[in-house]
py3Dmol code that shows the C-alpha trace and the ligand (Angstrom):
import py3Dmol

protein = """\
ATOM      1  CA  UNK A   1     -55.417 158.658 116.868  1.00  0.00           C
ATOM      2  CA  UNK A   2     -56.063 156.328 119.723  1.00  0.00           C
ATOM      3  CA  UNK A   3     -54.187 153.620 119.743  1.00  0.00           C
ATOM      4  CA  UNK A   4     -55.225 149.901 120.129  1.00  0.00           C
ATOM      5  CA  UNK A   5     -53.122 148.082 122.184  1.00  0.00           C
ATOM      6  CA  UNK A   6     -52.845 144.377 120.628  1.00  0.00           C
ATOM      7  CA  UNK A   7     -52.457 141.734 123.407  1.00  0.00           C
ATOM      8  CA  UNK A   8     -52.770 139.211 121.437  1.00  0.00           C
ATOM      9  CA  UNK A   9     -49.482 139.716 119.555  1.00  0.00           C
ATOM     10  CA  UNK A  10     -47.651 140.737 122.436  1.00  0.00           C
ATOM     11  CA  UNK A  11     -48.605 137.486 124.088  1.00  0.00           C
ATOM     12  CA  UNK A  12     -47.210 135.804 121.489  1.00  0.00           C
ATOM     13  CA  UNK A  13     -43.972 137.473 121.499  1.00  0.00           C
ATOM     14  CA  UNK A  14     -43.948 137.097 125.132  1.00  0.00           C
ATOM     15  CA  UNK A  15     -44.421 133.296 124.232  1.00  0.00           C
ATOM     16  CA  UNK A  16     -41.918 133.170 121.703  1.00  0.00           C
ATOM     17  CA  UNK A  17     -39.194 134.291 124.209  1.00  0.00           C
ATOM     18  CA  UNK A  18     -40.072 131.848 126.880  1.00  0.00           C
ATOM     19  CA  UNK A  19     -39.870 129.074 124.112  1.00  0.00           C
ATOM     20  CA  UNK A  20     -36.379 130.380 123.321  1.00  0.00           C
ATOM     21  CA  UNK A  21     -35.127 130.421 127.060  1.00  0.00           C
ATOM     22  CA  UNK A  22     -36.950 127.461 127.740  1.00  0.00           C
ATOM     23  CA  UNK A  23     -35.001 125.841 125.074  1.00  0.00           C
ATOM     24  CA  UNK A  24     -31.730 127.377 126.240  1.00  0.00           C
ATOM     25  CA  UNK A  25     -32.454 126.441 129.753  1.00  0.00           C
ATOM     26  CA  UNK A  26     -32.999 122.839 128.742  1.00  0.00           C
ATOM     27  CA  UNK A  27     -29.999 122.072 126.492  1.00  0.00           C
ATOM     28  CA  UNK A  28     -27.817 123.859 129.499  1.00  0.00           C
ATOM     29  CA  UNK A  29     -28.717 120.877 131.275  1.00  0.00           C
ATOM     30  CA  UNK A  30     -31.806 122.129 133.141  1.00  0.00           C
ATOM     31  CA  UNK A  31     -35.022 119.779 133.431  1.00  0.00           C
ATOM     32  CA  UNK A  32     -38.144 120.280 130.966  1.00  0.00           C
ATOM     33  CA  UNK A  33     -40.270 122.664 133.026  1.00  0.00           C
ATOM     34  CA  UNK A  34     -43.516 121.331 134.326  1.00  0.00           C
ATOM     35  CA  UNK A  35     -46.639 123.279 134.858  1.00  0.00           C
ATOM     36  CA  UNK A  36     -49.917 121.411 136.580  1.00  0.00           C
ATOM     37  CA  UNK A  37     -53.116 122.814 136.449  1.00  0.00           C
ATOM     38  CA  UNK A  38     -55.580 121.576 138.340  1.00  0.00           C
ATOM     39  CA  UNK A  39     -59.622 121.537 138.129  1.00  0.00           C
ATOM     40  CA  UNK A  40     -61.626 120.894 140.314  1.00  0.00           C
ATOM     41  CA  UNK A  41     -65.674 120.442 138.601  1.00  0.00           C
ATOM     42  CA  UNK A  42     -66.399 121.496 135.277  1.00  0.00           C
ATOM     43  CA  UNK A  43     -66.977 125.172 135.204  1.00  0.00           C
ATOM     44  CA  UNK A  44     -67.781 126.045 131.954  1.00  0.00           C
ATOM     45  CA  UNK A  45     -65.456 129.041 131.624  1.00  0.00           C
ATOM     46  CA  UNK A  46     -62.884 127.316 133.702  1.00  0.00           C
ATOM     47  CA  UNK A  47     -62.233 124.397 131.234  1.00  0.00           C
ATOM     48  CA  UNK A  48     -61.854 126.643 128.291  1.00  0.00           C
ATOM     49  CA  UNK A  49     -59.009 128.545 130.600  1.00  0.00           C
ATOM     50  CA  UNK A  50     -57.264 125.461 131.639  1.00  0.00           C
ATOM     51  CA  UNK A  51     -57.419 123.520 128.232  1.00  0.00           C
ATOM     52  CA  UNK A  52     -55.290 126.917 126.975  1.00  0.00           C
ATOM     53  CA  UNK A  53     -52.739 126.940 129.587  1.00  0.00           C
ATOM     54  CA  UNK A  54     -51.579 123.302 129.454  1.00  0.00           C
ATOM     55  CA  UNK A  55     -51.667 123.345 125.089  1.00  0.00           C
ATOM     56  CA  UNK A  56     -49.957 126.806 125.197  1.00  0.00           C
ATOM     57  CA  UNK A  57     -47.551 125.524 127.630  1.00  0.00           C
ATOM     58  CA  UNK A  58     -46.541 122.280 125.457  1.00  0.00           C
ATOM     59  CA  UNK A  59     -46.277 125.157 122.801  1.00  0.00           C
ATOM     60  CA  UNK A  60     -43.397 126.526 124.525  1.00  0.00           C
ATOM     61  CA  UNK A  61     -41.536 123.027 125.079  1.00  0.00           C
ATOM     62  CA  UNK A  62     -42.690 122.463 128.686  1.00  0.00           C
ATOM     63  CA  UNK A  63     -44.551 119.603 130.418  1.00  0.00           C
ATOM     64  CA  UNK A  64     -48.463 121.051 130.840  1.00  0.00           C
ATOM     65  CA  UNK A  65     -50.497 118.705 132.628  1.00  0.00           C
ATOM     66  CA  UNK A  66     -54.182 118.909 133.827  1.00  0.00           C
ATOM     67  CA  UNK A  67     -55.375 117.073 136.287  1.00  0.00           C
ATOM     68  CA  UNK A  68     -59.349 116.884 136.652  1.00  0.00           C
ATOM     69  CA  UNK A  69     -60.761 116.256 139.939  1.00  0.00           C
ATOM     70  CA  UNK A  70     -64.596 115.550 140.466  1.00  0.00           C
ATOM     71  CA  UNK A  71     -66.794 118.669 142.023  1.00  0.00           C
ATOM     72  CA  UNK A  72     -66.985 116.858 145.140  1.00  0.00           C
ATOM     73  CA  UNK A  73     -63.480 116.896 145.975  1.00  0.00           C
ATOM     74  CA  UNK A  74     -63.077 117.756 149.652  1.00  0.00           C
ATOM     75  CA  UNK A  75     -60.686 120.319 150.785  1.00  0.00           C
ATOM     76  CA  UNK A  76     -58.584 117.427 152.793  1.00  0.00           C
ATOM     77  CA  UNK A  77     -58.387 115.296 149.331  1.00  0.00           C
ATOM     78  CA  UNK A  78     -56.901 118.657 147.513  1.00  0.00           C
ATOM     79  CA  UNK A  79     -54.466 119.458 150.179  1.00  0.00           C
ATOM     80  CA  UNK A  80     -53.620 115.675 149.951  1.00  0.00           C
ATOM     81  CA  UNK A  81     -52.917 116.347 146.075  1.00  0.00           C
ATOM     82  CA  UNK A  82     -51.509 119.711 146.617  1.00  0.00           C
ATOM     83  CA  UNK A  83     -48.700 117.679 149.275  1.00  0.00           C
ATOM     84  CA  UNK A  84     -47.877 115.483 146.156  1.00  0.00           C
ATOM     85  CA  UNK A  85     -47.708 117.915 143.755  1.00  0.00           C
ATOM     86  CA  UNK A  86     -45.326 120.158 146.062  1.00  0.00           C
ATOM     87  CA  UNK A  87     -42.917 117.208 146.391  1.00  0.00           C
ATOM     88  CA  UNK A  88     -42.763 116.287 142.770  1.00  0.00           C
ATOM     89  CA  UNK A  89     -39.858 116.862 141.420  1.00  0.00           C
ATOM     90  CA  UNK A  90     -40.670 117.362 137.752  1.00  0.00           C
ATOM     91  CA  UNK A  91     -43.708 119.691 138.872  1.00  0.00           C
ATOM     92  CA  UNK A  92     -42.417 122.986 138.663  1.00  0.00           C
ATOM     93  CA  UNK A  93     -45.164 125.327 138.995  1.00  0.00           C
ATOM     94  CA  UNK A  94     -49.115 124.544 140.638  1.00  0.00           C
ATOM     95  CA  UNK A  95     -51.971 126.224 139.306  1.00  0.00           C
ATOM     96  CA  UNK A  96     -55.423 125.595 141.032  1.00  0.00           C
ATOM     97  CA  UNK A  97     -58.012 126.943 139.024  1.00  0.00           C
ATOM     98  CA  UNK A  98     -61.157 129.362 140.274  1.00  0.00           C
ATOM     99  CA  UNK A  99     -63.288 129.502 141.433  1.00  0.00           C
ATOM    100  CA  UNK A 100     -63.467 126.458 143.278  1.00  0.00           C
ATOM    101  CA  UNK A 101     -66.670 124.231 144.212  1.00  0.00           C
ATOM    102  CA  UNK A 102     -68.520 126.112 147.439  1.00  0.00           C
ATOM    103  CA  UNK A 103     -67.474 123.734 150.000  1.00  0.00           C
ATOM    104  CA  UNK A 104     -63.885 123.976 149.455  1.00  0.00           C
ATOM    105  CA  UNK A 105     -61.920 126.161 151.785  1.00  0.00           C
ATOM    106  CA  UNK A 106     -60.240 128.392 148.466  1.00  0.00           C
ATOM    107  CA  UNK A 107     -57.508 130.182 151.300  1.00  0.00           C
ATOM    108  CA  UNK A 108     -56.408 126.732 152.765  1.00  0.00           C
ATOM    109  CA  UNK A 109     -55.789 125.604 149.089  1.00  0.00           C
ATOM    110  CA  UNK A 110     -53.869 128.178 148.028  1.00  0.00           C
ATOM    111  CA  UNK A 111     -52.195 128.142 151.370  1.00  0.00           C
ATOM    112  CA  UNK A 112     -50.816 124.937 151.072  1.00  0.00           C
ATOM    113  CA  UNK A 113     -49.026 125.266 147.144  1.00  0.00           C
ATOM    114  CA  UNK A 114     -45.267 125.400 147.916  1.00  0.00           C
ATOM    115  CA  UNK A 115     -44.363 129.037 147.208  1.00  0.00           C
ATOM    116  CA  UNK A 116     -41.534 128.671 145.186  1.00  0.00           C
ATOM    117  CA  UNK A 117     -44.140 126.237 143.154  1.00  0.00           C
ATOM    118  CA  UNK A 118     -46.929 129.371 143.328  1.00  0.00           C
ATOM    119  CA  UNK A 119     -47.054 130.443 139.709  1.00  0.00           C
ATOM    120  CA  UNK A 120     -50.728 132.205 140.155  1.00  0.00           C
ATOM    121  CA  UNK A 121     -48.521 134.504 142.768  1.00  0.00           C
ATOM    122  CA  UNK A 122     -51.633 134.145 144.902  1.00  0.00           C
ATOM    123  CA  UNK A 123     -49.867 132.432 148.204  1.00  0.00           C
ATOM    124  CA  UNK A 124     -49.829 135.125 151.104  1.00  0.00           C
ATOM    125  CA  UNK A 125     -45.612 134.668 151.135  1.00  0.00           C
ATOM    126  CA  UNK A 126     -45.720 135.811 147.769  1.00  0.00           C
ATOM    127  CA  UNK A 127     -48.392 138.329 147.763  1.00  0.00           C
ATOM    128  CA  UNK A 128     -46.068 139.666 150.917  1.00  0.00           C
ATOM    129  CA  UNK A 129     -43.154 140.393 148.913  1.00  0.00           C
ATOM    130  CA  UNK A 130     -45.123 141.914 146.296  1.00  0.00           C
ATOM    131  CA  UNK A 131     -46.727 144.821 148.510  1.00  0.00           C
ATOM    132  CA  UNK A 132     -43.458 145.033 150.513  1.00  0.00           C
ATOM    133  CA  UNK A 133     -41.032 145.131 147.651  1.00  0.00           C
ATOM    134  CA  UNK A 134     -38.997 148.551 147.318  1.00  0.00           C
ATOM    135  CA  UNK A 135     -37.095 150.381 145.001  1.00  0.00           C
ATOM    136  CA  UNK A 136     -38.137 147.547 142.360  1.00  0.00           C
ATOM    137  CA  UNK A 137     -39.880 143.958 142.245  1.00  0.00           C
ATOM    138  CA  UNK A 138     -37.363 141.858 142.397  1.00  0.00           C
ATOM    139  CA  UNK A 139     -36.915 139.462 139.264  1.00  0.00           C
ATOM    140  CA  UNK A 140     -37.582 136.324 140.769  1.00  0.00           C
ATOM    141  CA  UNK A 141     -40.564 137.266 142.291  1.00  0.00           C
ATOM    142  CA  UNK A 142     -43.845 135.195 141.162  1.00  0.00           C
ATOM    143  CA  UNK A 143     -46.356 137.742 140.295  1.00  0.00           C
ATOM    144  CA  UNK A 144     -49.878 137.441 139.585  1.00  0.00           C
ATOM    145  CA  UNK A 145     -50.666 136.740 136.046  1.00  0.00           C
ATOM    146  CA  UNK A 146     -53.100 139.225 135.025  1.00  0.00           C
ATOM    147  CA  UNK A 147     -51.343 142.126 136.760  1.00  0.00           C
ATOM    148  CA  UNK A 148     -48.070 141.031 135.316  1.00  0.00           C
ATOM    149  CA  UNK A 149     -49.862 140.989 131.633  1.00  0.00           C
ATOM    150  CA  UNK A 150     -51.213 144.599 132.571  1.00  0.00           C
ATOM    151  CA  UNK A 151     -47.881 146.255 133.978  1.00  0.00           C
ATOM    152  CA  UNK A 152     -46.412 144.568 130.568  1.00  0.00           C
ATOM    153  CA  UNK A 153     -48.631 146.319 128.584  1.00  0.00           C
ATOM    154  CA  UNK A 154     -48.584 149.639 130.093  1.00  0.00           C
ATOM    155  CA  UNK A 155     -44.518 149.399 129.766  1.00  0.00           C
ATOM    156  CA  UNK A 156     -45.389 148.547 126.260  1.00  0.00           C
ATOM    157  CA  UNK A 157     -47.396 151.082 125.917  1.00  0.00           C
ATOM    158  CA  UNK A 158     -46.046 154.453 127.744  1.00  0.00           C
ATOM    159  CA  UNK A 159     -42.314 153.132 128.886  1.00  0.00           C
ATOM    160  CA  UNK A 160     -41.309 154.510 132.202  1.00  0.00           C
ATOM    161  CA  UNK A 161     -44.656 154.977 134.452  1.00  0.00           C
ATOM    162  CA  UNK A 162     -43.012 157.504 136.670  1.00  0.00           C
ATOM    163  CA  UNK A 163     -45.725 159.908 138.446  1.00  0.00           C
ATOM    164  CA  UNK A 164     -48.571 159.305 136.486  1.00  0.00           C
ATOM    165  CA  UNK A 165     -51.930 159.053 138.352  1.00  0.00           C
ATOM    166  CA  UNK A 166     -53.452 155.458 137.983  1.00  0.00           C
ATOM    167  CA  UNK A 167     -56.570 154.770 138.824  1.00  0.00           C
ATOM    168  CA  UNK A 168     -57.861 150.838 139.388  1.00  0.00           C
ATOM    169  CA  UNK A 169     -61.528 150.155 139.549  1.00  0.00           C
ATOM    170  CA  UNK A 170     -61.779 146.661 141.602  1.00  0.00           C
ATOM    171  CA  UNK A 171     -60.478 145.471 144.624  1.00  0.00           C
ATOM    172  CA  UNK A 172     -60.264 141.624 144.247  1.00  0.00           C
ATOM    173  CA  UNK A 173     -57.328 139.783 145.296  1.00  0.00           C
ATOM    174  CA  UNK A 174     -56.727 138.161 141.415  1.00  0.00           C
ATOM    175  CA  UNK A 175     -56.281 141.829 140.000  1.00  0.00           C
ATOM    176  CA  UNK A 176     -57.242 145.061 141.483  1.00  0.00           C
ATOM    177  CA  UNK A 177     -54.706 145.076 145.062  1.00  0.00           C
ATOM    178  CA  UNK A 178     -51.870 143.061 143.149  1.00  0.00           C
ATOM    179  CA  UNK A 179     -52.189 145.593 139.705  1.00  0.00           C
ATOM    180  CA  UNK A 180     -52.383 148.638 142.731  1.00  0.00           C
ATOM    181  CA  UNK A 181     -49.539 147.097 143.887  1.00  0.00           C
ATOM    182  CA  UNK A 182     -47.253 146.636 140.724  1.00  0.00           C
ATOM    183  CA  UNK A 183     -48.194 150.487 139.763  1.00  0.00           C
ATOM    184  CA  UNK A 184     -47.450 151.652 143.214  1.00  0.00           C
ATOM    185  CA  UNK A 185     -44.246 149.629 142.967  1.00  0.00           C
ATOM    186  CA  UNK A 186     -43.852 151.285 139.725  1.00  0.00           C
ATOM    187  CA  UNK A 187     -43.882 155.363 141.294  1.00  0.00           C
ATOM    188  CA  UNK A 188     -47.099 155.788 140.058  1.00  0.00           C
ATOM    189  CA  UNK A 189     -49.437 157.443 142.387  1.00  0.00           C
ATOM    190  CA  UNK A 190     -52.269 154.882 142.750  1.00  0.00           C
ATOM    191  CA  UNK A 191     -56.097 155.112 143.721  1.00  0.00           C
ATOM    192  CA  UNK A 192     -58.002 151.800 144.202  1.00  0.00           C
ATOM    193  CA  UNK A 193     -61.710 152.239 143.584  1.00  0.00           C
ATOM    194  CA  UNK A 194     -64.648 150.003 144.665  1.00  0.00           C
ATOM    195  CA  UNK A 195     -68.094 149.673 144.521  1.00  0.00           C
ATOM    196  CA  UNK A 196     -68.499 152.235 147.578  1.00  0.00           C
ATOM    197  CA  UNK A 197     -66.235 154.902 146.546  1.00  0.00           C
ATOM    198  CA  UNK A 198     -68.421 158.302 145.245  1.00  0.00           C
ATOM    199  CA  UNK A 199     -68.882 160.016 142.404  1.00  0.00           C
ATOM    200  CA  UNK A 200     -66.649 157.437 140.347  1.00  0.00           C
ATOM    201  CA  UNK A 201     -67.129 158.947 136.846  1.00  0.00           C
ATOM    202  CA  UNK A 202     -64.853 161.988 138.192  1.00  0.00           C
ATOM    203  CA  UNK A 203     -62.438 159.958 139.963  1.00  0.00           C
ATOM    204  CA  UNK A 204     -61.944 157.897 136.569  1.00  0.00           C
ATOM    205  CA  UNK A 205     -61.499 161.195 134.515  1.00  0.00           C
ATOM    206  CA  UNK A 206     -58.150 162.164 136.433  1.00  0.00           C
ATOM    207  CA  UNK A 207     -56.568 159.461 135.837  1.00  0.00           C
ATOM    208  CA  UNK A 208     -53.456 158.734 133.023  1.00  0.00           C
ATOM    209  CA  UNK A 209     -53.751 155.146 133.396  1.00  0.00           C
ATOM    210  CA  UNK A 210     -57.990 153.524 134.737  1.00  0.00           C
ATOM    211  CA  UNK A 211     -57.762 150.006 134.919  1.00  0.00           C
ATOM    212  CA  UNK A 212     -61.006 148.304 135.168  1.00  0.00           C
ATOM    213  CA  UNK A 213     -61.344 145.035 136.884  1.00  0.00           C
ATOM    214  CA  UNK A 214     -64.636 144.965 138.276  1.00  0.00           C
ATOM    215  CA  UNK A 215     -66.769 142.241 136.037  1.00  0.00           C
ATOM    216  CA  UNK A 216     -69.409 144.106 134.938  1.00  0.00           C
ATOM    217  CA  UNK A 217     -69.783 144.833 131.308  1.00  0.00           C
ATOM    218  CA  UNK A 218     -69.165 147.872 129.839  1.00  0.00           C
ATOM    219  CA  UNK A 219     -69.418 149.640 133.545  1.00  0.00           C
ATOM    220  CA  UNK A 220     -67.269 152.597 132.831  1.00  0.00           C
ATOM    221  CA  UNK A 221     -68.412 155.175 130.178  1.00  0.00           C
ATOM    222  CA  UNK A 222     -66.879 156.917 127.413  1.00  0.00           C
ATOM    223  CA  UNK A 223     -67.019 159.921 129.548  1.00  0.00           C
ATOM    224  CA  UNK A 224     -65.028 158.746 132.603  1.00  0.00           C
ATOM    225  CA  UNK A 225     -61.762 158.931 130.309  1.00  0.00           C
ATOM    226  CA  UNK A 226     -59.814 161.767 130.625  1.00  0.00           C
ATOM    227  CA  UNK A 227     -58.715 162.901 126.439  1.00  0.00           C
ATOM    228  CA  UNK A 228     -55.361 160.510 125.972  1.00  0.00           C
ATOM    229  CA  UNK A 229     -55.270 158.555 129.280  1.00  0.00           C
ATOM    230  CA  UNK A 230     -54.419 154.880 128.748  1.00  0.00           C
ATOM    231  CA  UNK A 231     -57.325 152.400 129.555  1.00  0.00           C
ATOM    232  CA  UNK A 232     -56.652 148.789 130.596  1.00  0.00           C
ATOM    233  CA  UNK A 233     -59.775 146.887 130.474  1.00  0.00           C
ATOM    234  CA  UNK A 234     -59.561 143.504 132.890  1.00  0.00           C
ATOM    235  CA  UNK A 235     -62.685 142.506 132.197  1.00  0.00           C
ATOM    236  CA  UNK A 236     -63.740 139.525 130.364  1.00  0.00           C
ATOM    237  CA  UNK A 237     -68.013 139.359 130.367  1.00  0.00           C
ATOM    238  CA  UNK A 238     -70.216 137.514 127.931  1.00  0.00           C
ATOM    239  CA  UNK A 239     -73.470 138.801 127.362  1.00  0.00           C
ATOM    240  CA  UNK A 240     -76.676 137.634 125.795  1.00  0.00           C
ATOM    241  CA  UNK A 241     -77.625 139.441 122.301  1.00  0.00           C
ATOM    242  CA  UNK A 242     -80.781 140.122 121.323  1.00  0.00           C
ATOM    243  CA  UNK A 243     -81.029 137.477 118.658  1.00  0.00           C
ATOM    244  CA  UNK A 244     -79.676 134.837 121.634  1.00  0.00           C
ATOM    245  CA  UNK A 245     -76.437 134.382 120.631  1.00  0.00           C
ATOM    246  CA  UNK A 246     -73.520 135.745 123.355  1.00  0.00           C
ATOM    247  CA  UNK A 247     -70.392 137.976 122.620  1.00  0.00           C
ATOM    248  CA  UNK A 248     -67.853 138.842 125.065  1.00  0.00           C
ATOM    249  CA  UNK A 249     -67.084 142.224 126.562  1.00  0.00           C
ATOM    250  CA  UNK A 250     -65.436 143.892 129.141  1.00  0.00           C
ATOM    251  CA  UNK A 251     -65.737 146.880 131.776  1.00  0.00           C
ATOM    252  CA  UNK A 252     -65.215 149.168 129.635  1.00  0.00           C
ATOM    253  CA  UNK A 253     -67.424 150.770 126.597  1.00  0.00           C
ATOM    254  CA  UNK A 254     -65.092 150.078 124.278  1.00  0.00           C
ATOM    255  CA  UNK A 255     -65.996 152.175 121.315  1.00  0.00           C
ATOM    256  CA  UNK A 256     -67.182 155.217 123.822  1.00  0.00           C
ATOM    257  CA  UNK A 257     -63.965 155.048 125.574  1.00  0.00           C
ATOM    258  CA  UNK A 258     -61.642 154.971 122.362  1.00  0.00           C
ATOM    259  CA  UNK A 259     -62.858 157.964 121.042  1.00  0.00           C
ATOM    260  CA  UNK A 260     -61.399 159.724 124.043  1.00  0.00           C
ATOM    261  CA  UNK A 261     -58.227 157.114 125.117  1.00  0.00           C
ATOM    262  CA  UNK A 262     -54.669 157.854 123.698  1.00  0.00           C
ATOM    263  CA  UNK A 263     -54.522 154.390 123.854  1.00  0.00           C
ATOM    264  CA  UNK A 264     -56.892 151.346 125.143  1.00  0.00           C
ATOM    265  CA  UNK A 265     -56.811 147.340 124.974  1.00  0.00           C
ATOM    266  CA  UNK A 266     -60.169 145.523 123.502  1.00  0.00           C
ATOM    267  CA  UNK A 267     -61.480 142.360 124.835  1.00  0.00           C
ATOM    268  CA  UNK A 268     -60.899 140.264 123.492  1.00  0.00           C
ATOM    269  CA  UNK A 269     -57.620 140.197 122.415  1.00  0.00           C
ATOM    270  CA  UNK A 270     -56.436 142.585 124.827  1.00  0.00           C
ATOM    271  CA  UNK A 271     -55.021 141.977 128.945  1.00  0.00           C
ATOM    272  CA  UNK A 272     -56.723 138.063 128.522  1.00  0.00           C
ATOM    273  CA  UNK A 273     -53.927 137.030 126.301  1.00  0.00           C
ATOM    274  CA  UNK A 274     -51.126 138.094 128.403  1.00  0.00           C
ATOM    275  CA  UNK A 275     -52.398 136.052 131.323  1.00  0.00           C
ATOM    276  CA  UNK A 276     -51.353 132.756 130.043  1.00  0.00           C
ATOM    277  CA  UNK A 277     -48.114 134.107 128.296  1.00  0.00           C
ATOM    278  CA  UNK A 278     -47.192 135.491 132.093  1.00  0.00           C
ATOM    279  CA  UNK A 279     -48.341 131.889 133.122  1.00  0.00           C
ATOM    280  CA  UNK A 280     -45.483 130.337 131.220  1.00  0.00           C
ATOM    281  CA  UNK A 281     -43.542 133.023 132.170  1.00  0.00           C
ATOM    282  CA  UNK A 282     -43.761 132.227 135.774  1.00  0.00           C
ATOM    283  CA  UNK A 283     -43.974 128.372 135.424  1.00  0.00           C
ATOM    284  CA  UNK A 284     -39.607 129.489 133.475  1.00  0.00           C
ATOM    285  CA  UNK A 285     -38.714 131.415 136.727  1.00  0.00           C
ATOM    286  CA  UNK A 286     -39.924 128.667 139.338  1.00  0.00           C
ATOM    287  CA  UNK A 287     -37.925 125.893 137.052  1.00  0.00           C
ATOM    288  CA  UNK A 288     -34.981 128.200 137.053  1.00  0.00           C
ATOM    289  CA  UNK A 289     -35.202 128.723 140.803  1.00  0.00           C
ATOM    290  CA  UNK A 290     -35.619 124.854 141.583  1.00  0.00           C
ATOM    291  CA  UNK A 291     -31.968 124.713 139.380  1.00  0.00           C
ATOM    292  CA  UNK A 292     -30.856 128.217 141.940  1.00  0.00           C
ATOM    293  CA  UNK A 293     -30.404 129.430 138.491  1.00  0.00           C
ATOM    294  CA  UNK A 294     -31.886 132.734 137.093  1.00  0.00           C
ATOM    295  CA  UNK A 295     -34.278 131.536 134.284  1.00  0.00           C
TER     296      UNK A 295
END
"""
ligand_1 = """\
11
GUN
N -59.633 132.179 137.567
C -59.714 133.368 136.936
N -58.490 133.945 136.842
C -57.632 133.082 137.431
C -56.226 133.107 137.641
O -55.512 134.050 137.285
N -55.718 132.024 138.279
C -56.480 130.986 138.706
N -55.877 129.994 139.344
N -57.782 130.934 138.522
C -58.347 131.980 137.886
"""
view = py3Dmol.view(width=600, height=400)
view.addModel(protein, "pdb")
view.setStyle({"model": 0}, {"cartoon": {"style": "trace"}})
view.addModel(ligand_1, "xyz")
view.setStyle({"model": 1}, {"stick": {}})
view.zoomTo()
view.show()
């Protein structure tokens, strides 16, 4: 039986114990931590994403604020927000949403967030540690979201990772190196795949974990599963039916690949879920660290 791997209610207990440390963390004196997301534009898919993060953070008894900047924002009048929000003292954690607007200069912006403030793990001090952490990750360590929700999962899942062969399709910075990097990190033995590796199908079929972050729906076919290997699907890709309305899917075929996964996450409801829980996660361990107290 192939097992569906519910993200959606292991976000939620995920949630439920950052609400109870948060609340521990609080009456021990600490402050109310404070995540602030900022948008730059209106990108469709974007607001949905950041309306989420700040209601799911109030959820958990922290301060989410968004704060909407127009689309032509300059990359000087972002850093000059960035500079403020690294200084506030009740701002805990900075999340700049993407993509930004064309003309901004994305690296410089994520450049400039404070590290210890960094909860998208996406500053280069942070993504540092990450690839040059041994014999474990340490604790503390701000970790990209996604790849935090997927290593969570996988524990979930199979427990120790130890020597299995994991396979990642996707080489963005957002998921495929950092998920690579968490696996490695983990003592699996890890193969990142891209849009000019060869014969991909095969590649795919010897792995015990494929995770597919590539953003192109329902890529990978039933038949690049190997018979029980565990399949983390990244992807999150609407698509147009043919009576007009949309549905969402991801890089996976979902109902090709379960019939030969042990074990498999859907979209939705799968890895998307755990994004924002690891959010709040992250926004807990940059409030604890302000307080040089483990959170
Ligand atoms: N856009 C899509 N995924 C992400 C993410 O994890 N963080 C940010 N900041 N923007 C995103």
């Amino acid at each position: 039986m192939t097992r569906i791997i519910d993200g959606k209610a292991a976000a939620s207990r995920l949630r439920e114990r950052v609400k109870e440390r948060v609340g521990s963390f609080v009456a021990g004196g600490g402050p109310v931590p404070g995540l602030t997301v900022v948008l730059v534009g209106r990108h469709p898919a974007s607001l949905a994403y950041v309306g989420t993060k700040t209601r799911m953070a109030a959820e958990v008894g922290m301060n989410g604020r968004l704060l909407e900047l127009p689309e032509s924002t300059t990359t000087e009048q972002l850093l000059g927000v960035i500079a403020t929000l690294n200084e506030a003292e009740d701002v805990h954690g900075i999340l700049v949403q993407l993509p930004l607007p064309g003309h901004v200069d994305e690296s410089a912006v994520l450049d400039a967030i404070r590290p210890d403030k960094d909860v998208d793990g996406f500053h280069p001090l942070n993504v540092g540690r990450l690839f040059s952490a041994s014999g474990g990750i340490p604790e503390d360590l701000l970790l990209p979201c996604t790849p935090k929700g997927c290593l969570i999962l996988l524990r979930e899942t199979l427990g120790d990772l130890r020597g299995r062969r994991a396979v990642v399709v996707g080489r963005s910075n957002i998921v495929g190196k950092p998920v690579a990097a968490l696996l490695l990190a983990a003592d699996c033995t890890v193969t990142i795949a891209h849009s000019r590796t060869t014969d991909l199908p095969s590649l795919c079929r010897t792995a015990d974990i494929l995770v597919a972050a590539v953003g192109r729906p329902q890529m990978i076919r039933g038949d690049w599963v190997a018979e029980g290997a565990t399949v983390i699907d990244v992807g999150i890709n609407r698509v147009e039916q043919p009576d007009g309305a949309s549905r969402l899917v991801g890089d996976v075929a979902f109902d090709e690949a379960a019939e030969r996964a042990g074990a498999i996450t859907p979209v939705p409801g799968g890895v998307g879920p755990m994004t924002v829980a690891c959010l709040l996660d992250n926004t807990l361990i940059a409030a604890g660290a302000s307080q040089g107290m483990p959170a």
